[in-house]
C-alpha positions as CSV (number, residue, x, y, z in Angstrom):
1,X,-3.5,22.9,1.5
2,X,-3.0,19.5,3.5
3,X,0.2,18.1,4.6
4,X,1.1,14.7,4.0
5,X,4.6,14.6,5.3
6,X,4.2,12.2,8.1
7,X,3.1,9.1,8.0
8,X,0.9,10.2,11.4
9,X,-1.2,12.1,9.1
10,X,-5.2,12.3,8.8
11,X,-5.4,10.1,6.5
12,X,-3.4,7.3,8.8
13,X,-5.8,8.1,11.4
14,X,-9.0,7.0,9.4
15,X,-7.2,4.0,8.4
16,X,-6.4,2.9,11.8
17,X,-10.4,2.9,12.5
18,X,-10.7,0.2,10.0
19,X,-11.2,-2.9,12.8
20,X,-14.5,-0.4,14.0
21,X,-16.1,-1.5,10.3
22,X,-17.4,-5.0,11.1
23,X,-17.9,-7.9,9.0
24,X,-15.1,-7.4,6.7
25,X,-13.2,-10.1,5.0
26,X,-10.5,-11.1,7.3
27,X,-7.8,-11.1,4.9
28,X,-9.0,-6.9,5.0
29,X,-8.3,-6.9,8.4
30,X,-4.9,-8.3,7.9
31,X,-3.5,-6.1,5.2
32,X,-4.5,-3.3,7.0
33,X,-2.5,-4.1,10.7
34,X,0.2,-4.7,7.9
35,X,0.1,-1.6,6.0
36,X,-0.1,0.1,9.4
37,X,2.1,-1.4,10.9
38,X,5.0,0.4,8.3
39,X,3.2,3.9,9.1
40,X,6.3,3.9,12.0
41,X,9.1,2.7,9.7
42,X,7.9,4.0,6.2
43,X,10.5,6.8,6.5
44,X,9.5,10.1,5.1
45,X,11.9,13.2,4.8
46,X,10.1,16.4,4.8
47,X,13.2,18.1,3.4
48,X,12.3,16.4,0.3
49,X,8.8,17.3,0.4
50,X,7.2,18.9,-2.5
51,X,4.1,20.3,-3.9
52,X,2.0,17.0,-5.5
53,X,-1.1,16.8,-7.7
54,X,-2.1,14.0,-5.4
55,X,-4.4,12.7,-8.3
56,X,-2.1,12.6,-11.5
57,X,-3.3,10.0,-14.0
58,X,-4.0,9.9,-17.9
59,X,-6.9,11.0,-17.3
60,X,-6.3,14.2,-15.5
61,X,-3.5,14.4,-18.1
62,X,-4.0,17.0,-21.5
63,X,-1.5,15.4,-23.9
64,X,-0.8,16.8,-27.6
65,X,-2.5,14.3,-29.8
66,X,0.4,15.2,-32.4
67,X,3.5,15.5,-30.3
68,X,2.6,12.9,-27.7
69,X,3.8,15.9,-25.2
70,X,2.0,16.4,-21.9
71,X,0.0,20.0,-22.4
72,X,-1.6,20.7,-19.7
73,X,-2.7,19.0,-16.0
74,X,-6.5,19.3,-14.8
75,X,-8.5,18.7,-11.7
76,X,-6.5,20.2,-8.9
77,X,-8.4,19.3,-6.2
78,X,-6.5,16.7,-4.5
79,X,-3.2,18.7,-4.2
80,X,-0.7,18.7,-1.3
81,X,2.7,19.0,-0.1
82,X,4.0,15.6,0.6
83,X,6.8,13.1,-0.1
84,X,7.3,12.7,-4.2
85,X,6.4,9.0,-3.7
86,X,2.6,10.1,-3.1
87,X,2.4,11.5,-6.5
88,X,3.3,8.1,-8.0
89,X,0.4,6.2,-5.8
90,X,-2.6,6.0,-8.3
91,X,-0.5,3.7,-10.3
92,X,-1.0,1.2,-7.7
93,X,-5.0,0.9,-8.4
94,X,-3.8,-0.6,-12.1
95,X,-3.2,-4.3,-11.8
96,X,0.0,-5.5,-13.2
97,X,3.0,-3.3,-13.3
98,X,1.7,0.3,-14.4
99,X,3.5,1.4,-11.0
100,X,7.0,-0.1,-11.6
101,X,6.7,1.5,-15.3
102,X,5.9,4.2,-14.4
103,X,8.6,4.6,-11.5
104,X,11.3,3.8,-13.8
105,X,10.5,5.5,-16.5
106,X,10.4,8.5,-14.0
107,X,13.5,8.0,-12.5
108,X,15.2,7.4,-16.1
109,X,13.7,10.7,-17.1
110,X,14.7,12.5,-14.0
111,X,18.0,10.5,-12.0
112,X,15.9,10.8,-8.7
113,X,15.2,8.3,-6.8
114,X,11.3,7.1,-6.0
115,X,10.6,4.3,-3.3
116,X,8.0,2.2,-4.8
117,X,7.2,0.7,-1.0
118,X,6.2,4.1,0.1
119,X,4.5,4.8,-3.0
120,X,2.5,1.7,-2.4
121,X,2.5,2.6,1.0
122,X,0.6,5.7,0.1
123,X,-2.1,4.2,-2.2
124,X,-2.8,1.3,0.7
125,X,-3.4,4.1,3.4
126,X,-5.2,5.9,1.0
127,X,-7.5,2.4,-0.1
128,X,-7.9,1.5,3.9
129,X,-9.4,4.8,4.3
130,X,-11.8,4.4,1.4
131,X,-13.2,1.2,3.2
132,X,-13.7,3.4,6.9
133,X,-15.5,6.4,4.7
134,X,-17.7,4.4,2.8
135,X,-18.9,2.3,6.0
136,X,-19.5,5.5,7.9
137,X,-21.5,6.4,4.5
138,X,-23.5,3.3,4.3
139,X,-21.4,2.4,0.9
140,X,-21.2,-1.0,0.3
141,X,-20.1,-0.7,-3.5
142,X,-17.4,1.1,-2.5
143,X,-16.5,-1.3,0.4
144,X,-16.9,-3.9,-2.4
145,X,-14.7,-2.3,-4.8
146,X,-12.5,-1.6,-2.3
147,X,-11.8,-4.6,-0.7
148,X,-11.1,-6.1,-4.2
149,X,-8.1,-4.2,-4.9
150,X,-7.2,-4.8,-1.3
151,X,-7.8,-8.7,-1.9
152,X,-6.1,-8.2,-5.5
153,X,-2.8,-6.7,-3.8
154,X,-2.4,-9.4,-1.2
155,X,-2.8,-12.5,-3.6
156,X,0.3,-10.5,-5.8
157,X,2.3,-9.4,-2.9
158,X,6.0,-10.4,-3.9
């Protein structure tokens, strides 16, 4: 089972080979020597680490189509131990505010604490990488879709 408890992780290392994919939007470029540039400060505390799902969306989600309760959770592949805030990064591939919502309504449920910067931190490593794999892979609809939500994120950054 990986670790992702350091921002100096695998999945960092991929990203940071993102300037070795060539003709990439330059605005590409530029989130990514931002996002890594936090990989130093982003501040994770492996006491805190737990066991995530590492994929946990609706639909990996069995809810009761009476109760509205959450049954079961599918599709295990993905898990890890890592910072809480990792769970909480495939909200960042909605556009709007499914993230914040979500954060809140998790923190309202539980009293703890989530930092939506690392948990966008996460999901921005995670999209970086995406861009590095498909180029080795010869993907260019995954580039594509990729650098959308990358081009998405930085015309919304607040």
């Amino acid at each position: 089972m990986p670790l992702f408890t350091d921002p100096a992780d695998p999945l960092n290392e991929m990203a940071c080979k993102i300037h070795e994919v060539k003709d990439l939007d330059p605005i590409v470029y530029e989130f990514a020597d931002k996002v890594l540039a936090l990989s130093d400060t982003i501040g994770t505390n492996p006491i805190q680490d737990t066991l995530i799902h590492n994929d946990l969306h609706l639909f990996n989600m069995l809810i009761d189509p009476v109760t509205h309760e959450l049954t079961g959770v599918i599709d295990w592949t993905d898990v890890c131990i890592g910072p809480l805030e990792r769970e909480f990064c495939c909200w960042e591939w909605e556009k709007g505010d499914t993230l914040v919502k979500s954060v809140q309504l998790y923190q309202e449920k539980t009293g703890k604490t989530i930092s939506l910067d690392q948990a966008r931190f996460w999901k921005h490593i995670e999209t970086i990488t995406d861009i590095v794999e498909a180029a080795e892979s010869n993907d260019q609809k995954k580039i594509d879709e990729s650098v959308d939500i990358i081009k998405y994120w930085m015309a919304n950054e607040s």
